[in-house]
N, C-alpha and C positions, 0 to 999 in steps of 0.2 A: 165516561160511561153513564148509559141513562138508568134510571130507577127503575126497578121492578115492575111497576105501576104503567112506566111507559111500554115498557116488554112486552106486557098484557095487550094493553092498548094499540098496540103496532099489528101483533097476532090475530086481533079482533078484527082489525082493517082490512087483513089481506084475507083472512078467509069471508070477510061479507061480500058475499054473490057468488061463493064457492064452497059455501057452506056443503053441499050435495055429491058434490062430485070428492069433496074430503072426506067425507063420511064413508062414501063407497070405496076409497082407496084404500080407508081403514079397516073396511069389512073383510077384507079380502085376505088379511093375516089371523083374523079375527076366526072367522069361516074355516081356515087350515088348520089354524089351532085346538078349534072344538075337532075337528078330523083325527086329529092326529092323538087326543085326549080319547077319542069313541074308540081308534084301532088300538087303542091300548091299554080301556079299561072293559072293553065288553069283553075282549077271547082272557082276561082275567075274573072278570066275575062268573064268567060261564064255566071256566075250569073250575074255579072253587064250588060253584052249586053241584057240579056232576060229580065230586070225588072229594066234597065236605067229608063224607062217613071216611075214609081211606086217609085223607088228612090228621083228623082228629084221633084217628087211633093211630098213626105213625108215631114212632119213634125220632124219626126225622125231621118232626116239627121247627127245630131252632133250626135246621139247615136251609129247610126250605124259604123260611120267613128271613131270612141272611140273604137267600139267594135272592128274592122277591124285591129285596131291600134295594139289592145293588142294581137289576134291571129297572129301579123306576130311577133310582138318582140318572143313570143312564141317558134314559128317557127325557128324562127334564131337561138335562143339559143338551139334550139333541133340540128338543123343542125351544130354547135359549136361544140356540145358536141360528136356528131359520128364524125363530122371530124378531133377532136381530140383523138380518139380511132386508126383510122388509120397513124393517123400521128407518132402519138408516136411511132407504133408497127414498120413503117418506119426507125425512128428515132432508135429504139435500133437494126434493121438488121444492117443500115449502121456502129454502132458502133461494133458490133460484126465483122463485114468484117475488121474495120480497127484497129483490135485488131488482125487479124489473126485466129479467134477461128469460121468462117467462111468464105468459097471460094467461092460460089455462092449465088448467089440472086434468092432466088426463088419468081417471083410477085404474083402469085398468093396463095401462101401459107406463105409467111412472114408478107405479108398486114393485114392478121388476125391474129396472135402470139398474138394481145391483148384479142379476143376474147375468150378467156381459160381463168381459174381457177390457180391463187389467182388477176390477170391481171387485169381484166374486171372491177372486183368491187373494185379493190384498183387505178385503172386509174378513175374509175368516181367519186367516192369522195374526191383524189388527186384535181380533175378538179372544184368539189365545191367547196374546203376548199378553192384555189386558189381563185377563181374566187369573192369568199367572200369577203376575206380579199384587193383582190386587188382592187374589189367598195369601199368597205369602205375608205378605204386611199384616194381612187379619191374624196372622199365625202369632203374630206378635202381639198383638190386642186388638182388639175391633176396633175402637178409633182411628188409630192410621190407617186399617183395610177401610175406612169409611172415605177417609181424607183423601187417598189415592185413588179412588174414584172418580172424586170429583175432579182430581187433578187432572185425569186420563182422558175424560166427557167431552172432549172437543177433539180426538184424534179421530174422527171420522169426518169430520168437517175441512181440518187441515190436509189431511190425508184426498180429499177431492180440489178442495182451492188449489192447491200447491199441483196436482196432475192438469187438471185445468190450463193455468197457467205455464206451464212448461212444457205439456207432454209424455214426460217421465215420469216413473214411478219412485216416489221419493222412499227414503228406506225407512221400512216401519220403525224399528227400535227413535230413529231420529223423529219419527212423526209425533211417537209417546210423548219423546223426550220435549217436543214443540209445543203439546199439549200441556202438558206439567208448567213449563216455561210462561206459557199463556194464561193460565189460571193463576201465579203468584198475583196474591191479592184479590182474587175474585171469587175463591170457591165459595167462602162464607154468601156472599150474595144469590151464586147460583141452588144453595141450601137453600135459603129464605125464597128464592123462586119455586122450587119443589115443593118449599112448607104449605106458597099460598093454594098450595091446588090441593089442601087436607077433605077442605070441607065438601068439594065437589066432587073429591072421592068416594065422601061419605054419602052424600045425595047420590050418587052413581049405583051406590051400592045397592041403598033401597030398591031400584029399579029393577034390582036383578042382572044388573050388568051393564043393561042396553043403554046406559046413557055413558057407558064407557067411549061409544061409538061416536062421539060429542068430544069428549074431555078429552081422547087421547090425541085427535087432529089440532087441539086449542094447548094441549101441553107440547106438543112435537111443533107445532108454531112459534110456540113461546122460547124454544128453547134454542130455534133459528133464527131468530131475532136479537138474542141475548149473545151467541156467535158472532153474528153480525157486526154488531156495536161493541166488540171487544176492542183496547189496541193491539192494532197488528203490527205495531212496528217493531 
């Protein structure tokens, strides 16, 4: 397995002269998401300005702010679940580019590759089964929900190589299970791969976001390269 350093270094290579068309792949989940943030925080700030006075004097207060509570977790988890349908379909262009078995990036026609048939529905219950097991583990302490993360981190990856190559739809629970498998020995690494991209989160920040539009096509590179060079045997 190569070093972290090379990871980078690999990521860096396939996106030079693609820098553009990665960028704009990336905007376009980016774009959805402030969308789907506007339909869901304007018709709430607009209800609170028109019926502040009737709120404040309700009785109902704790019910309301209960009930407000549980439509935004909702929400989030709604907005989780598309943002990780685009991500992934990201995630397996870059890997196909730096495999060689594609040359160009097309953003606006790669972004959706998950939106097809057998994709779609094997990407969203991949994302429960996940999401399942890796509460449950948090339930028990945060360290293992953290560890079982990492452990999970390649079942969208195996979950396309494996259809790829066969045709068939392999069974998710087994796909988890490949992943877990895959990672003994290496989550620590793929941590310190996550750790080094601190600082350019922080620079990202300053910008107000926009350099997120950067760092997210050079971490979702990096992290198809780090796949890549796993053993598969």
């Amino acid at each position: 397995m190569i070093s972290n350093a090379e990871i980078r270094a690999e990521a860096r290579r396939m996106l030079k002269g693609r820098w553009k068309d990665a960028v704009l792949m990336n905007l376009v989940p980016t774009l959805i998401g402030i969308a789907i943030f506007l339909i869901i925080a304007i018709p709430t700030i607009l209800f609170f300005k028109n019926n502040w006075s009737d709120i404040a004097n309700s009785t109902s207060d704790a019910l309301n702010q209960r009930n407000s509570s549980g439509s935004s977790g909702t929400s989030s988890n709604s907005s989780g679940l598309i943002t990780n349908f685009f991500v992934v379909g990201i995630s397996w262009t870059f890997l196909d580019v730096l495999r060689g078995e594609k040359d160009k990036i097309e953003p606006f026609r790669d972004v959706f590759r998950v939106f097809h048939s057998p994709y779609l529905l094997a990407t969203f219950l991949l994302y429960l089964l996940q999401t399942l097991f890796t509460v449950l583990w948090t339930l028990l302490f945060i360290i293992p929900g953290i560890i079982k993360g990492y452990s999970y981190s390649q079942t969208y990856f195996i979950y396309y190589d494996t259809y790829k190559e066969t045709g068939q739809t392999p069974g998710y629970l087994d796909t988890i299970t490949a992943s877990r498998r895959l990672m003994d020995g290496y989550k620590g690494q793929l941590f310190f791969l996550d750790l080094s991209f601190i600082g350019w989160t922080i620079l990202c920040m300053l910008t107000f976001g926009i350099g997120f539009l950067w760092l997210q096509p050079y971490m979702n590179a990096s992290k198809a390269a780090f796949y890549d060079h796993l053993p598969k045997e």
